[in-house]
KOLBAVEX-923741 format. One record per residue: residue in one letter; x, y negated, z of N, C-alpha, C, O in turn. Coordinates in steps of 0.02 Angstrom, whole numbers, plus 50000, padded with zeros to 5 digits. Each point is the difference from the previous one (the first is absolute). Layout:
N
aXYZXYZXYZXYZ
...
END
This chain:
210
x548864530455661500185003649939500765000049992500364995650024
x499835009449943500705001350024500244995749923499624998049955
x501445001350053499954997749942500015003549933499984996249952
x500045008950038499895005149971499535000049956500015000049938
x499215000050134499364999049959499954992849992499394999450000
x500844994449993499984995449956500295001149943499614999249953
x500885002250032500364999649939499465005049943499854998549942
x499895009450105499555001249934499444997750006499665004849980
x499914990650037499534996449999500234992649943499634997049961
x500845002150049500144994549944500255002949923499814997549947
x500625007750057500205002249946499045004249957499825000149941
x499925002050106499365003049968499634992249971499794998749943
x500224998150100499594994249979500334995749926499734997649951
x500775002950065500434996949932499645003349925499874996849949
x500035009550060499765003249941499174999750014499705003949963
x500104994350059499134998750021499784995350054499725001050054
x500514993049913500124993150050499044998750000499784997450051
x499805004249902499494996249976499404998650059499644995050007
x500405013650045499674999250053500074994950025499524996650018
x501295001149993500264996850075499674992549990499964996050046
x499795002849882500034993450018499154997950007499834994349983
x499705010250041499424999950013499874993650047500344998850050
x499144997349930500114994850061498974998650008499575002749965
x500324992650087499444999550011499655006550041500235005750009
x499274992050007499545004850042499945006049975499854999149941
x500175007450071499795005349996499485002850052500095000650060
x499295001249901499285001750036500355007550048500435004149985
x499234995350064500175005150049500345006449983500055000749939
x500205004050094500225006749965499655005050022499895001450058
x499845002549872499585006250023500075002049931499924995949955
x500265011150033499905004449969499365002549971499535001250039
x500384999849885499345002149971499465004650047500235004750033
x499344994449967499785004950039499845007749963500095000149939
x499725005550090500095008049957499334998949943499945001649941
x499604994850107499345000649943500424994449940499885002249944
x500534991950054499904995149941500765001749971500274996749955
x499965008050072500844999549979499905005149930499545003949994
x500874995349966499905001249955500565009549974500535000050031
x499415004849936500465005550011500814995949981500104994349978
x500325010350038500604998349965500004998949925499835003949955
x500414989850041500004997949941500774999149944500564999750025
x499325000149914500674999349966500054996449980499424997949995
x501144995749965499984995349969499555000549905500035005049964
x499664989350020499885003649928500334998249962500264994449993
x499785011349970500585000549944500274996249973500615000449989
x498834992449985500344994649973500314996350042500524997149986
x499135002650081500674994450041500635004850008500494998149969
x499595007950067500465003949991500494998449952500564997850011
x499115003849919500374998549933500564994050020500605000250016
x498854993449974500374995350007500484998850049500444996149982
x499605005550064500295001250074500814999949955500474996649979
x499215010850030500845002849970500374995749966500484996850021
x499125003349886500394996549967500324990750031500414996749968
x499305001350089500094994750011500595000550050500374995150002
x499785010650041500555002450032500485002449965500564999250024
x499385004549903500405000349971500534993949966500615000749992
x499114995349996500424993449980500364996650066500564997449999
x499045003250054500404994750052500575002250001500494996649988
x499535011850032500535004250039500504998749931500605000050012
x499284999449947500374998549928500384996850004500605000949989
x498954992050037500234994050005500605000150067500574997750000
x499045006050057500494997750056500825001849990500534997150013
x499315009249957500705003449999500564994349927500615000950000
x499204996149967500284993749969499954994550023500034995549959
x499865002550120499704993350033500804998549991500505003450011
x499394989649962500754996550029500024995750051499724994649995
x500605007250063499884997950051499635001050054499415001549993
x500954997750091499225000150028499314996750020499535001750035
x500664991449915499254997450014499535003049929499445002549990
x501014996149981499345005949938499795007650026499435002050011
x501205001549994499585005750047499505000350046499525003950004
x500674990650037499404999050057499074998049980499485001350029
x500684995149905499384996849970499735008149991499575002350038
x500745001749905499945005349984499475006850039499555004049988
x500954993450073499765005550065499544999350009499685005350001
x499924988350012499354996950032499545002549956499505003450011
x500784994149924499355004249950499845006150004499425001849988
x501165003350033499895007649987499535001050058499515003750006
x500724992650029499445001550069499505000649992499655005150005
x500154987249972499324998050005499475004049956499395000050008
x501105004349929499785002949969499655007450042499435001949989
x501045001650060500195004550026499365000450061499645004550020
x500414988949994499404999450068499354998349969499594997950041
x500165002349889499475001949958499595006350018500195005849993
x499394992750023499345005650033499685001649945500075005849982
x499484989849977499545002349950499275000350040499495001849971
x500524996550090499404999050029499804996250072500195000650058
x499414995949912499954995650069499725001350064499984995550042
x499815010049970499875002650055500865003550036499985002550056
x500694997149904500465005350026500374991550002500404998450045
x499434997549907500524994350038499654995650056500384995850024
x498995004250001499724998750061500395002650051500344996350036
x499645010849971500345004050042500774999550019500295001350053
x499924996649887500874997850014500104995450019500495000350037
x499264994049957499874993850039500055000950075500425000250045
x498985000249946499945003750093500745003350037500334998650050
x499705005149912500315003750031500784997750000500495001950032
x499424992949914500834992950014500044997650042500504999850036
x498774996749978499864996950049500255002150080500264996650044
x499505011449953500075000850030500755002850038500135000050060
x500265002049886500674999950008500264992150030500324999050051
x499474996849909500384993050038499825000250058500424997150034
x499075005350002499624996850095500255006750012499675002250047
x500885003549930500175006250048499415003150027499905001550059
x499754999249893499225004250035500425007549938499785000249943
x500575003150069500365005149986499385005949979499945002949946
x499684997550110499345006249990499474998549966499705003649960
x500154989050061499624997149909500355002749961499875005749979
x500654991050001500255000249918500175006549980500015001749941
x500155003250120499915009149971499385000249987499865002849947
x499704995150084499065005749986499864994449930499835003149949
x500214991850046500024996249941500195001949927499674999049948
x501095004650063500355001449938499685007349992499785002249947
x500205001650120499755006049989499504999149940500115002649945
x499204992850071499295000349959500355000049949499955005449969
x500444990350005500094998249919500495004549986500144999149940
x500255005750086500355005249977499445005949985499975003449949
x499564996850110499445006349975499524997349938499775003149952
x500184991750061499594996149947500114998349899499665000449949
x501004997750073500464998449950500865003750006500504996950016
x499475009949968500495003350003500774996549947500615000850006
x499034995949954500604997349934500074993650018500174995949957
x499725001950112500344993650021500795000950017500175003750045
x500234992949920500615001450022500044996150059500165002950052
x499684989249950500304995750069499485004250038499665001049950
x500055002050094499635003650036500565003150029500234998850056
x499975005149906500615006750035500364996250006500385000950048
x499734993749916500875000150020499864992550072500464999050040
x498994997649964499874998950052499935002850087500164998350056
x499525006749911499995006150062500745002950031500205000650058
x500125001149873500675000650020500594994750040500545001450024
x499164993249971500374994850027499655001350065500395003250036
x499154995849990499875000950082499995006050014499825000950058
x500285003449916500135008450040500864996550000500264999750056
x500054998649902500744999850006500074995750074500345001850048
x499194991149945500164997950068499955004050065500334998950051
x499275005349939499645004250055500605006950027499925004950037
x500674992549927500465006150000499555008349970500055005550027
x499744993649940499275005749963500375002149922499785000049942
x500905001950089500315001149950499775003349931499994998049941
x499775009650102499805005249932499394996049967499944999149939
x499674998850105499214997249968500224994549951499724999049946
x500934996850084500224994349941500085002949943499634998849952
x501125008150046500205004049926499445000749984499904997649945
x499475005650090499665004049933499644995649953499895001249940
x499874991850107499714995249954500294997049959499864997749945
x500655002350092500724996349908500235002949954500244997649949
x499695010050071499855005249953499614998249937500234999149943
x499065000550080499384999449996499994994449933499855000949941
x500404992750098500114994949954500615000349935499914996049954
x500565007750042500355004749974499735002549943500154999549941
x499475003150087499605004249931499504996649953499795001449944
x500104993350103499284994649957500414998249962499975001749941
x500544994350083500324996249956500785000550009500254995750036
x500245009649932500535000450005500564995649998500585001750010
x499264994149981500594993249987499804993850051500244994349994
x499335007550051499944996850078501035000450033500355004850019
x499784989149974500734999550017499824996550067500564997950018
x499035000350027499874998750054499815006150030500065000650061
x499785002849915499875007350047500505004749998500165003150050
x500184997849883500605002850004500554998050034500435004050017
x499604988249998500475000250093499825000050035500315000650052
x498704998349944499915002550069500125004350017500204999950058
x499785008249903500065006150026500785000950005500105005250031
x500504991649950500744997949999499894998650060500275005150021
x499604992950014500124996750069499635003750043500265001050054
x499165001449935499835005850055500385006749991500105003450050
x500154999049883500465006950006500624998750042500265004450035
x499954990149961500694997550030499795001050089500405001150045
x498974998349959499844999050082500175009850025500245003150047
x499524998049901499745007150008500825003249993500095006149994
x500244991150006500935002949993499985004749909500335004949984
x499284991949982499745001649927500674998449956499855001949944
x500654996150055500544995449975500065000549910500104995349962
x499815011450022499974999949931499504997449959500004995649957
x499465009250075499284997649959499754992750018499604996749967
x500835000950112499874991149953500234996949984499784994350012
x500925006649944500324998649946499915001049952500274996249959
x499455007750024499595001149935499344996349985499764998949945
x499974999250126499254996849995500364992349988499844996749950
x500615000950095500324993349989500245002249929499694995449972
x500475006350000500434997949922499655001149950500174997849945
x499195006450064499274999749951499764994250017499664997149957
x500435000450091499404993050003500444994249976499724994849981
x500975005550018500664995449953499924999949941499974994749968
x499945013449999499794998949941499504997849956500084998449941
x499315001450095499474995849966500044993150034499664996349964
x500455002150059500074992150045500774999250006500215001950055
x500154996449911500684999450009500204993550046500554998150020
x498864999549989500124992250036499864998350065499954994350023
x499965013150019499515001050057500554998450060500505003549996
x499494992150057500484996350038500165005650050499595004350015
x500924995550005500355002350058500085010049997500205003850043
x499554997649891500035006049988500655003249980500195005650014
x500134989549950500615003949970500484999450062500515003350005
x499284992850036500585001250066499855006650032500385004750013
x498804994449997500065008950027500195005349955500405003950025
x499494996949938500205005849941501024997750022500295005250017
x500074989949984500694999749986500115003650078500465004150005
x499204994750044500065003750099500135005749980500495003550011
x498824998149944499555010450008500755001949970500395002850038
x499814995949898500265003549948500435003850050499835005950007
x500844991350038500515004350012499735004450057500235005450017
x499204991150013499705007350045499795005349956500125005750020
x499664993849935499525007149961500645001849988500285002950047
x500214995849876500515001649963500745002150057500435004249986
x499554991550077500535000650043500594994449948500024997349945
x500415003650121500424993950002500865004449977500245004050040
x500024994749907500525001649970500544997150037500084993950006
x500415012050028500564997550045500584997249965500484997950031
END
């Protein structure tokens, strides 16, 4: 894995640490079958509800964190909030499919995330999981569209907004991921090693005053 795709594998995880820390046995990996799998499903309204309003205070909170060990406490929560399924058949499947990211079984953890993306379309850690091993996979466009994706679930994903900062930059993107780096500054003002890239990008986009 390049170092590239470590850095957005940790910066994603920072904002949805809750998978990573799965421990103990996980029962074999297999996907629902067509007869027991269930249609695409949505979150219900009341966890939804709560979802939000409970993201609404963190992100509240983070952007007044003093410091970065309070920020960091902060982060973990938004995650853990963030990597909230609402059903235990879609956090079975993410398991697995952690799992299976740690042993580099790469084509597991795609047909894995796949089920619970067809399954559970309003999983955010799903996409933005998927997007982390298409990114390793150099699977550039397939990475954008899923960080896209996660983007839209939940717009204030500041782990996906440098993820996609760091894949436009691959893509010779220079503006639009300066803009993705300094949206993800602004809701996470505490996010490490970012404001150095944003201080690199600036005189490439703006140019360098003789």
């Amino acid at each position: 894995m390049t170092r590239a795709a470590v850095f957005l594998c940790l910066i994603l995880a920072s904002a949805s640490p809750a998978l990573a820390q799965v421990t103990g046995p996980v029962p074999p990996a297999a996907a629902p079958s067509p007869e027991t799998a269930p249609a695409a499903n949505v979150l219900p309204p009341s966890f939804a509800s709560e979802r939000a309003r409970r993201l609404d205070e963190l992100y509240g909170r983070l952007r007044e964190a003093e410091g970065a060990r309070q920020a960091r406490a902060i982060e973990a929560q938004i995650g853990m909030v963030i990597a909230q399924t609402g059903s235990d058949t879609a956090d079975l499947l993410m398991a697995r499919a952690q799992q299976a990211m740690q042993q580099r079984q790469a084509d597991l953890a795609l047909s894995l995330l796949d089920s619970v993306i067809d399954l559970y379309p309003e999983t955010v850690e799903a996409w933005s999981r998927r997007a982390t091993l298409y990114f390793s996979r150099r699977e550039l466009g397939r990475a954008i569209t899923d960080i896209e994706h996660v983007l839209r679930l939940e717009p204030r994903h500041f782990g996906a907004m440098v993820g996609l900062g760091m894949m436009l930059q691959q893509l010779g993107e220079d503006k639009s991921a300066l803009t993705a780096f300094k949206r993800a500054l602004e809701i996470n003002p505490h996010i490490e090693r970012v404001p150095q890239i944003i201080k690199r990008l600036q005189p490439t986009v703006d140019g360098v005053e003789l």
